[in-house]
C-alpha positions as CSV (number, residue, x, y, z in Angstrom):
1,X,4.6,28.8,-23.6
2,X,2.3,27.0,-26.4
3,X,-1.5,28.6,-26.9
4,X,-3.4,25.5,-25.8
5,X,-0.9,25.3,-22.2
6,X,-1.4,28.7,-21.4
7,X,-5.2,28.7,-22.4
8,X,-5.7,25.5,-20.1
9,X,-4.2,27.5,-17.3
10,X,-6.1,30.3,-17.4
11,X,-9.1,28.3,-17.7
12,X,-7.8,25.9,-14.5
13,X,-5.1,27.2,-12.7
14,X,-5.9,29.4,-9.1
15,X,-3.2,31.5,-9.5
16,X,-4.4,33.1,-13.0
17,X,-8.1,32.4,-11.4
18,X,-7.0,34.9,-8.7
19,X,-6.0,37.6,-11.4
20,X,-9.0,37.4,-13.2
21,X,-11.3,37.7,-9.9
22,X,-13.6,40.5,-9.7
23,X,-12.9,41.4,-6.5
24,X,-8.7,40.7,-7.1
25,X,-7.5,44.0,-5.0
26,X,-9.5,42.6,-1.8
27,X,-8.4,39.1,-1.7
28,X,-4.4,39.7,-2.5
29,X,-4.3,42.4,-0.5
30,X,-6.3,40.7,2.6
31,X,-4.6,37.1,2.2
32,X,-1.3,39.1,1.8
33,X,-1.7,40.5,5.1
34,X,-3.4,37.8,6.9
35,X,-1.1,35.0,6.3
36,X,2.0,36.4,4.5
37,X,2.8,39.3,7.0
38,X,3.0,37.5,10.0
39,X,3.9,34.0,8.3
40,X,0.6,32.3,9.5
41,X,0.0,28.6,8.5
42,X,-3.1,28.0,9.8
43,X,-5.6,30.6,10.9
44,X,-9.2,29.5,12.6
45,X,-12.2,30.7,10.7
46,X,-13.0,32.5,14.1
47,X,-10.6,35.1,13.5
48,X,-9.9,35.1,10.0
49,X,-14.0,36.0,9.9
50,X,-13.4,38.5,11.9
51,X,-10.2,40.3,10.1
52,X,-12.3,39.9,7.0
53,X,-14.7,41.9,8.7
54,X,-12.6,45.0,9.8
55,X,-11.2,44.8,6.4
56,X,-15.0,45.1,4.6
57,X,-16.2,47.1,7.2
58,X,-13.2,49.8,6.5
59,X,-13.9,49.6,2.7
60,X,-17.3,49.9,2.8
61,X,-17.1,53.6,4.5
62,X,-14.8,54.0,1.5
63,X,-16.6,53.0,-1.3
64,X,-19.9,52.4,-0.5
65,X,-22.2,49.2,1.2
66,X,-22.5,48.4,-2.6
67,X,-19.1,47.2,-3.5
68,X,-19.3,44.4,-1.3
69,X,-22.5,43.3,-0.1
70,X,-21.7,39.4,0.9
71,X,-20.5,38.7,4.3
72,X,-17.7,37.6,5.4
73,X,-17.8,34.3,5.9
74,X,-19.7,33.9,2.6
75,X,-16.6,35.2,1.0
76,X,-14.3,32.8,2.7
77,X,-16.2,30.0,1.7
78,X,-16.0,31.5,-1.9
79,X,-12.4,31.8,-1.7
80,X,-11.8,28.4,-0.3
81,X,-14.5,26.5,-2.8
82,X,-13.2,24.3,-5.7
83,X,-13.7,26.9,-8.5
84,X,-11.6,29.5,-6.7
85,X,-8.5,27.2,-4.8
86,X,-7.0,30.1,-3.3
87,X,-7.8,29.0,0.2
88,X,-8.0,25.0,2.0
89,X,-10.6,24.9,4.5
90,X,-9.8,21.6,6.6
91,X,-10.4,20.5,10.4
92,X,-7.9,19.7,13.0
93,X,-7.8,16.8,15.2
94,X,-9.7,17.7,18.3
95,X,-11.4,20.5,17.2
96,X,-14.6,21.7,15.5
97,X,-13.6,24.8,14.2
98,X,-12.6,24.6,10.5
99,X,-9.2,26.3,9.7
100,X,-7.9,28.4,6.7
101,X,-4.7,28.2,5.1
102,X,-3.3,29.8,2.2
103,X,-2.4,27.4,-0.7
104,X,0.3,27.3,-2.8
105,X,-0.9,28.7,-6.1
106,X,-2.1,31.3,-4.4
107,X,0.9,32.5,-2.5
108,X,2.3,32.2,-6.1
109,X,0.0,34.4,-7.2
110,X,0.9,37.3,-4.5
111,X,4.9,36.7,-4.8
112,X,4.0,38.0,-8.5
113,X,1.9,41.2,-7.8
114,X,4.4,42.2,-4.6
115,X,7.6,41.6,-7.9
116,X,5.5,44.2,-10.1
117,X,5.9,46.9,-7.2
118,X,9.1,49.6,-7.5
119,X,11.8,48.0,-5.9
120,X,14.3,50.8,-4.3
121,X,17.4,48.2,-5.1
122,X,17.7,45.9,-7.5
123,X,20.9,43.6,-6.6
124,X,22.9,41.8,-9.7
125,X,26.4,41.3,-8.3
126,X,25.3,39.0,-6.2
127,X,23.3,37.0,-8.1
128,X,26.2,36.5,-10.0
129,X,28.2,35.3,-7.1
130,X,25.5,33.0,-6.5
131,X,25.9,31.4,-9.9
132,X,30.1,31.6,-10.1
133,X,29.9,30.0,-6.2
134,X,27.1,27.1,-7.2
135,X,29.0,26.2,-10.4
136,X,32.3,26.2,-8.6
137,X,30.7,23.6,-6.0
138,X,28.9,21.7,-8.6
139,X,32.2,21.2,-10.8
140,X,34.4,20.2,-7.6
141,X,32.2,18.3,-5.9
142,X,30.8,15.7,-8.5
143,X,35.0,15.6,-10.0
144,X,36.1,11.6,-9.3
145,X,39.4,12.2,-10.1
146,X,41.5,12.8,-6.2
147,X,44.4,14.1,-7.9
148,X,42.3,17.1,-9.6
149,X,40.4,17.9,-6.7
150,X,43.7,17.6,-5.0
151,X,44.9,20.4,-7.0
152,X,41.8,22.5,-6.5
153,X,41.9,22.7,-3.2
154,X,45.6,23.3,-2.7
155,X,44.5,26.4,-5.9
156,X,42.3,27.7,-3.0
157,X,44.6,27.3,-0.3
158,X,47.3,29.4,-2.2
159,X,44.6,31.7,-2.5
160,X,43.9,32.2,0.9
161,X,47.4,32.5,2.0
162,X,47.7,35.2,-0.5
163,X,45.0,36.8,1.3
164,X,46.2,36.5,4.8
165,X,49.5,37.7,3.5
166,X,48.0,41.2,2.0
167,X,45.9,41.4,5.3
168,X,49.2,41.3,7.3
169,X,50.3,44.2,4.7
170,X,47.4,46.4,5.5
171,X,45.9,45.8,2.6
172,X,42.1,45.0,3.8
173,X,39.5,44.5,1.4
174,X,35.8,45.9,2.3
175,X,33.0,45.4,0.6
176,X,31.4,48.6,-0.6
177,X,28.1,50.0,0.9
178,X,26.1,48.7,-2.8
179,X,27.7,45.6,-2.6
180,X,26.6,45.1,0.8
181,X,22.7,46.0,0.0
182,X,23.0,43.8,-3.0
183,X,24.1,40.9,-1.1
184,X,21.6,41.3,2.1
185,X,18.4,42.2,-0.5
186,X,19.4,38.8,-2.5
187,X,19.4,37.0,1.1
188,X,15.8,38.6,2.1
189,X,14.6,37.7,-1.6
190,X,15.8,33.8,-0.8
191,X,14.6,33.5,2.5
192,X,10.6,34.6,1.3
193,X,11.1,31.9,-1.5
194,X,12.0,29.1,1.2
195,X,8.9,29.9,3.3
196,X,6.8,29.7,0.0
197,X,8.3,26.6,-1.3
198,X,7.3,25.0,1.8
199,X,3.7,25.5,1.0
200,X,4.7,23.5,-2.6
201,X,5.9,20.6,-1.2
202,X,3.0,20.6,0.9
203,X,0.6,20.7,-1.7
204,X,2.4,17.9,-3.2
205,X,1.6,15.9,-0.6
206,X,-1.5,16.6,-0.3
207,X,-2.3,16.0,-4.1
208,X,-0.5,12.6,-3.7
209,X,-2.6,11.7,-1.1
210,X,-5.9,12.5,-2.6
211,X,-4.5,10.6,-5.5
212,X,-3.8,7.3,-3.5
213,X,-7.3,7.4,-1.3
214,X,-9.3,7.4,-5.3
215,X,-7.1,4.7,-6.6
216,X,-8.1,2.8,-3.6
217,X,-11.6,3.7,-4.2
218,X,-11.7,2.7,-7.5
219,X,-9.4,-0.4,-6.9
220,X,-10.9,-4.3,-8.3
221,X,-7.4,-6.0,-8.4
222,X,-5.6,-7.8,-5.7
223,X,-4.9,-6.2,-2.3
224,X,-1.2,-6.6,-2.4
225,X,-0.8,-5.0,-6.3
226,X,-2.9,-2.1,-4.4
227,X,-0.5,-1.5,-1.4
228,X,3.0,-2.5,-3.5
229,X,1.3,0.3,-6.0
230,X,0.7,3.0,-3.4
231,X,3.9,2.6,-1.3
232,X,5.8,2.6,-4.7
233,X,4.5,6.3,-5.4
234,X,5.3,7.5,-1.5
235,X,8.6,6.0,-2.0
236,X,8.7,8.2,-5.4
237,X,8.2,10.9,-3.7
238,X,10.5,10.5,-0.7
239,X,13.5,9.7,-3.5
240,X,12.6,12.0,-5.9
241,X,14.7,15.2,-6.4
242,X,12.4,17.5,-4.4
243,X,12.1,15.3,-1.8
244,X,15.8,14.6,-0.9
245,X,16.3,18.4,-1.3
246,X,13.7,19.2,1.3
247,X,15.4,16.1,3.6
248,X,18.5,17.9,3.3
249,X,17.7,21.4,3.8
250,X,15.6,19.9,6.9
251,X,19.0,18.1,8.2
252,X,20.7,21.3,7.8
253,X,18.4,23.1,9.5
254,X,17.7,21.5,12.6
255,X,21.8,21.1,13.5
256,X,22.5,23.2,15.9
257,X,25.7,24.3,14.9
258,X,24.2,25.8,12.1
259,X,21.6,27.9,14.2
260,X,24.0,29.3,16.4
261,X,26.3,30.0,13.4
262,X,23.4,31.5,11.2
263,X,22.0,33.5,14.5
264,X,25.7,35.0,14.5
265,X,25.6,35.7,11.0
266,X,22.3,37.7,11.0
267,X,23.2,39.6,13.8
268,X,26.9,41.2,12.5
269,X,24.6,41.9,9.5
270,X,22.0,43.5,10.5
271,X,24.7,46.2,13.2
272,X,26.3,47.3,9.0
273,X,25.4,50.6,8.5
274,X,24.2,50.1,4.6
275,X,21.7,47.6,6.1
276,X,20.5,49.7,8.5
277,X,20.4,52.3,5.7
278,X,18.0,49.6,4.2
279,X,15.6,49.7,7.5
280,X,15.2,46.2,6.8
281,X,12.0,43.8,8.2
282,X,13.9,42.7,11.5
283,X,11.9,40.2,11.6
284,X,14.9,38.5,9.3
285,X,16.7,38.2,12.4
286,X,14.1,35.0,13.5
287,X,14.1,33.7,9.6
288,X,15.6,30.7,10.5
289,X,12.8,30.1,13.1
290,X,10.1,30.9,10.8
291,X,11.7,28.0,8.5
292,X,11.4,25.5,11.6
293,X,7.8,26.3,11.7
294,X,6.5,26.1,8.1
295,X,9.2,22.9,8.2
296,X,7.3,21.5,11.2
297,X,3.7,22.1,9.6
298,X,5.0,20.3,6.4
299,X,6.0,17.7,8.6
300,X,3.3,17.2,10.8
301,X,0.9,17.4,7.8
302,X,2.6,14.3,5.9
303,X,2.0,12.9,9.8
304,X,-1.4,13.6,9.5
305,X,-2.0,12.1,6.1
306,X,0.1,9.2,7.1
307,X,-2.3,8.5,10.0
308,X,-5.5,9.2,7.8
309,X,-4.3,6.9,5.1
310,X,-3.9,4.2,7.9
311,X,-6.9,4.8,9.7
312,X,-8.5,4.5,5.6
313,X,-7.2,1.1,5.2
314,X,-7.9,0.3,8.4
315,X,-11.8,0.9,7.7
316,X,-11.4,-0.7,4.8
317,X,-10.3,-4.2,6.3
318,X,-12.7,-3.7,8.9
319,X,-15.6,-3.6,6.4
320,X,-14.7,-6.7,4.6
321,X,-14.0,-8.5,7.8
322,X,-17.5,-7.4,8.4
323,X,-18.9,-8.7,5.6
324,X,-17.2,-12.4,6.0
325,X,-18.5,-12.7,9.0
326,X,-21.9,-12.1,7.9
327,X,-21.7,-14.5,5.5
328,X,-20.7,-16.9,8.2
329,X,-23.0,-16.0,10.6
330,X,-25.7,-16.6,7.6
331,X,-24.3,-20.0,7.2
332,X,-24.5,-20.9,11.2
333,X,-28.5,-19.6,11.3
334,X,-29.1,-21.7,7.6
335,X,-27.6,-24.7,9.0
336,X,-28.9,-24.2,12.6
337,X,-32.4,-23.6,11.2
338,X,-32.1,-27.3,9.0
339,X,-30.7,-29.0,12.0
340,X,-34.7,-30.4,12.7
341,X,-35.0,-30.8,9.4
342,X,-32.6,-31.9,7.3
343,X,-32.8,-31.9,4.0
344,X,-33.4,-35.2,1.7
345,X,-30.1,-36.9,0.4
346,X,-31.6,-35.8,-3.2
347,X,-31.1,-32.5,-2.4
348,X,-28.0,-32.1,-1.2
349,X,-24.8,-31.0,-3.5
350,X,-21.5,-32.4,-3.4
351,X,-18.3,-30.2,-3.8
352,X,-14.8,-31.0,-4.3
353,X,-12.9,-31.4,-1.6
354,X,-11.5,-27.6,-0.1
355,X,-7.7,-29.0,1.2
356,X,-4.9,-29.4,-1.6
357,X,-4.0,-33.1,-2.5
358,X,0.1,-33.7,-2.0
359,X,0.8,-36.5,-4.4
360,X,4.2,-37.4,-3.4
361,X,6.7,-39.4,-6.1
362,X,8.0,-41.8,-3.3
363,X,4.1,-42.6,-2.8
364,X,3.9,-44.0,-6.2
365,X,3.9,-48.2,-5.8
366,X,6.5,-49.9,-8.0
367,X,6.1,-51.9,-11.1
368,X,3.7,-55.1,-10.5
369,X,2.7,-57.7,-12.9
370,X,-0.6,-57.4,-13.8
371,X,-3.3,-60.6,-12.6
372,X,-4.5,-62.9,-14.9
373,X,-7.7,-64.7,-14.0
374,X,-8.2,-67.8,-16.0
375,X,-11.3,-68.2,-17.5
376,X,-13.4,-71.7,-18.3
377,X,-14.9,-71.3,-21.5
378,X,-17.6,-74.5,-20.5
379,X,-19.3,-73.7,-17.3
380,X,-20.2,-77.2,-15.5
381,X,-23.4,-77.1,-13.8
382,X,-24.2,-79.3,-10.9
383,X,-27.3,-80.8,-12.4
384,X,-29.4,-80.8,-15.5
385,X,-32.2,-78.3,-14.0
386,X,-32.7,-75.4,-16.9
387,X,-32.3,-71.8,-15.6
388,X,-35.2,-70.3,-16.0
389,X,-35.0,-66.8,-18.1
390,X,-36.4,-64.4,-15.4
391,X,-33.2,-65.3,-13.0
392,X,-31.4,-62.7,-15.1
393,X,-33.9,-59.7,-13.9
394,X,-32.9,-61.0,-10.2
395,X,-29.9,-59.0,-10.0
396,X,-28.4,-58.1,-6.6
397,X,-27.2,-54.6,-6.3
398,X,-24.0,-55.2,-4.2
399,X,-22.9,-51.5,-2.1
400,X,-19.1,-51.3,-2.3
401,X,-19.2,-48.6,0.1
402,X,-20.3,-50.9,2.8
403,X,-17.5,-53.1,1.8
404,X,-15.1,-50.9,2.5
405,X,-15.9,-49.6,5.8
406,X,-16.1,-53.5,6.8
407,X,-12.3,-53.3,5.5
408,X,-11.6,-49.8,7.3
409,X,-13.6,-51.6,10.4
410,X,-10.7,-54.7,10.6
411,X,-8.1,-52.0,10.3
412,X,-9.0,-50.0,13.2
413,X,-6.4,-51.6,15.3
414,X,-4.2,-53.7,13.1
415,X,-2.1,-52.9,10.0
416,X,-2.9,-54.9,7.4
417,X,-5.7,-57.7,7.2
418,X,-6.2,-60.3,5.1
419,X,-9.2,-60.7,3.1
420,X,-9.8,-64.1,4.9
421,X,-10.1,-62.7,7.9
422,X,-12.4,-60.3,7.0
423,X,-14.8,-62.8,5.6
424,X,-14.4,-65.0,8.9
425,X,-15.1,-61.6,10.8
426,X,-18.2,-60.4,8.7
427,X,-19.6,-63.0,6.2
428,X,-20.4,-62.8,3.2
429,X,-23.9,-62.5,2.3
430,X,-24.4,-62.0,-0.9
431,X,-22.5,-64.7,-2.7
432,X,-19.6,-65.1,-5.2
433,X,-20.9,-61.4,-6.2
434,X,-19.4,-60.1,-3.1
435,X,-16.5,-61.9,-3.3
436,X,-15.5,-60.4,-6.5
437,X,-16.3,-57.1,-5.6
438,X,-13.9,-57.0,-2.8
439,X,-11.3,-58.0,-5.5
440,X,-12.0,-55.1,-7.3
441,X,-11.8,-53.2,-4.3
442,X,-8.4,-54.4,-3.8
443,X,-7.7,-54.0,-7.5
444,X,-8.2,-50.3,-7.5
445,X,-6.9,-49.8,-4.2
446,X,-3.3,-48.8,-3.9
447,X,-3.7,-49.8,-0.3
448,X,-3.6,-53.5,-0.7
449,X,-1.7,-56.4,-1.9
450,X,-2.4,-59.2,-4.2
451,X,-0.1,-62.1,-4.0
452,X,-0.8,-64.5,-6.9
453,X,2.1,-66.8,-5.3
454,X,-0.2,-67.6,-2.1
455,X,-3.4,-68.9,-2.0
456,X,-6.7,-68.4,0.0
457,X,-9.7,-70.5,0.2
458,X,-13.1,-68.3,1.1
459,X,-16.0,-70.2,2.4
460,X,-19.6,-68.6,2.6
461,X,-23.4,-70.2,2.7
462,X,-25.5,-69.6,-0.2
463,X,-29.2,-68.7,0.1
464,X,-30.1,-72.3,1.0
465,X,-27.8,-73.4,3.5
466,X,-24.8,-75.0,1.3
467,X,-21.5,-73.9,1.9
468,X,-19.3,-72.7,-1.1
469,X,-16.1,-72.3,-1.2
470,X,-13.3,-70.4,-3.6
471,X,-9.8,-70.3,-4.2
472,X,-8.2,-66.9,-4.9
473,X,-4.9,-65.5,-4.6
474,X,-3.9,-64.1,-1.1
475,X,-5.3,-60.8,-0.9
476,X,-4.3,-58.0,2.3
477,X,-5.6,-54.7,2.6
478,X,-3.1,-52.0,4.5
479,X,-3.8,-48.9,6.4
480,X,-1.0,-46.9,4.0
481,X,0.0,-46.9,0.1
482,X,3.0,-49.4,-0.9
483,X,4.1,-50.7,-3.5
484,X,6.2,-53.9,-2.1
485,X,4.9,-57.8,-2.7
486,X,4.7,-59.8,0.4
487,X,7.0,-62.9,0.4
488,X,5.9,-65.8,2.2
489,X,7.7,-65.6,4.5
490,X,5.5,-62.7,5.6
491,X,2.2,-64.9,6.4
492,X,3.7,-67.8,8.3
């Protein structure tokens, strides 16, 4: 009960809203009767409109056209508005017609004003009861030990017996007419706090659910956190205190046994002369079916928001499907727009590869010694003719690329090739320049083999018609990785 709590709610909360409302006598005493009375959940504005009506229309022959000069309708949308909260204006599937319900903090609200009226009987005995019987079943029930609840139970038994014994004495114990009224006035008192307590657990819900549906608004993180995040708080919810209370009264409830037991019940209570003393509501006969109702609504609404937040996440996945395939559909009409004309090679981007590379260990090729070329320091020419200086700016560019889909070409339908037989298949054109790059091609390439045991002798035709001729070690080129030298034995 600090200051800055209870100044907060007064400034926030409908309930203390509701006491502070000009027009407070109308709209307690109207909700009252309009959804507490009869135990409405729902009421179509159609006929709430028009009980609103009959209501002003009586007042207004009382106190004037003055006191209330809105209609109704106006005042209903007041009352159901964000700065007032005592009513929820929603729609129902199927239907156009908004409906009205009362909300929680409201119905708090009027449970407090109907407590400050004179009450004719005030029960304590059996509040009392209530307390000794709870703490009796709270001590007993959570004891681990067998042997004391053993002992309790046989405690009771003896007590029972005891009873039966003093019954078959004539001794027979009635309750007294007070007694009687305190017991049935604490039972009419806790069934009107069930039917409100549904209309809590309710409003949790729906507070939960408007909670979930901003956070997904509002959500820039990964899908998966979102849904792991939102289940986690239903789940909450479901386990928390509250919620396995209301799973258990709602179990209780719907057996059958109990019905038929609590039907019997009412109705020996209500034929007692101090009840009917009381004149009590005999509408208390059907409580329990008034509980299966506001049970059912609670029920069917956490249906309801079930289904919308599925449908909501449903949109949601829709919309970004929709917007990938947009994207994709740009890309088709881009591409099917530069199919006529392409763009220049200068233009065009690379990017890296999209599909993950699997670098296996077993693909690894084992330890090889590494080739040694020999080198002639002296370079013998085969006459005395000078080079002329400009032979050095009459480079030729030699494409490795088309080199290696001449190799690719061989291996088309065999295994492995051998580098003389690609020569004898393609020649070589551009001289001892062409040679050497295929051995760096099959230096770099953990596709082939080079056998410094073997040899090879590569003839090609220079630019004037003489045939040359090298000598290099044997060198294959293979369609998968390996690691493994080839014996001789390999090549006969």
């Amino acid at each position: 009960m600090e200051y800055g709590r209870l100044e907060l709610l007064r400034e926030k909360h409908p309930a203390w809203r509701l006491m502070r409302a000009d027009h407070a006598p109308l709209i307690a005493s109207f909700l009252h009767e309009a959804f507490i009375v009869p135990n409405l959940r729902v009421c179509p504005e159609s006929e709430l409109v028009t009980k609103l009506d009959d209501r002003l229309f009586h007042l207004r022959r009382t106190l004037g056209d003055e006191c209330f000069p809105r209609q109704a309708r106006a005042y209903l949308d007041d009352w159901a508005g964000d700065r007032s909260g005592w009513l929820r204006k929603s729609y129902v599937s199927g239907s156009d017609e908004p409906v009205y319900d009362l909300s929680a903090a409201a119905e708090q609200a009027l449970g407090w004003l109907q407590s400050l009226g004179p009450r004719p009987f005030v029960g304590t005995e059996s509040r009392l009861i209530s307390i000794f019987e709870l703490l009796r079943q709270l001590v007993e029930e959570s004891e681990t030990d067998p042997s004391l609840r053993i002992s309790e139970l046989e405690k009771r038994r003896a007590e029972i017996d005891a009873e039966i014994e003093r019954i078959n004495e004539g001794h027979l114990h009635v309750l007294e007419p007070a007694a009687v009224r305190d017991r049935f006035s604490e039972i009419v008192a806790t069934a009107d706090r069930l039917l409100s307590d549904f209309r809590l657990v309710e409003q949790n819900f729906r507070t939960l659910d408007r909670t979930v549906r901003e956070k997904i608004t509002t959500w820039d993180g990964q899908k998966g956190d979102l849904l792991e995040d939102i289940f986690g708080q239903r789940d909450a919810i479901s386990d928390s205190d509250q919620g396995r209370s209301f799973a258990a009264f709602w179990d209780l409830l719907m057996s059958e046994d109990r019905q038929r037991e609590l039907e019997q019940l009412l109705d020996q209570a209500l034929e007692l002369a101090p009840i009917k003393q009381l004149a009590p509501d005999l509408r208390i006969r059907r409580v329990h079916h008034a509980w299966i109702f506001a049970g059912e609504a609670t029920q069917r609404t956490v249906a309801q928001l079930s289904g919308e937040f599925r449908r909501f996440l449903d949109d949601k996945v829709w919309l970004e499907n929709k917007r990938m395939m947009e994207i994709l559909r740009g890309i088709e009409q881009s591409a099917l727009e530069l199919r006529e004309q392409p763009p220049m090679r200068e233009e065009i981007m690379a990017i890296d590869g999209l599909a993950p590379v699997v670098a296996l260990v077993m693909d690894l090729p084992l330890f090889a010694p590494p080739y040694k070329p020999q080198i002639n320091d002296v370079v013998n020419l085969a006459d005395d003719q000078n080079i002329p200086a400009n032979a050095l700016f009459d480079l030729v560019h030699l494409d490795k690329t088309r080199l290696k889909k001449q190799i690719w070409q061989q291996l088309q339908d065999k295994n492995k090739v051998t580098l003389q037989e690609i020569v004898e298949d393609m020649p070589i054109e551009q001289g001892l320049g062409e040679l050497l790059a295929y051995m760096s091609l099959a230096t770099d390439d953990d596709r082939a083999l080079i056998n410094d045991q073997l040899q090879q002798a590569i003839p090609w035709q220079d630019e004037k018609g003489n045939w040359r001729q090298a000598t290099l070690p044997l060198v294959i080129f293979t369609r998968e990785p390996t690691g493994l030298k080839l014996e001789e034995s390999d090549h006969e």
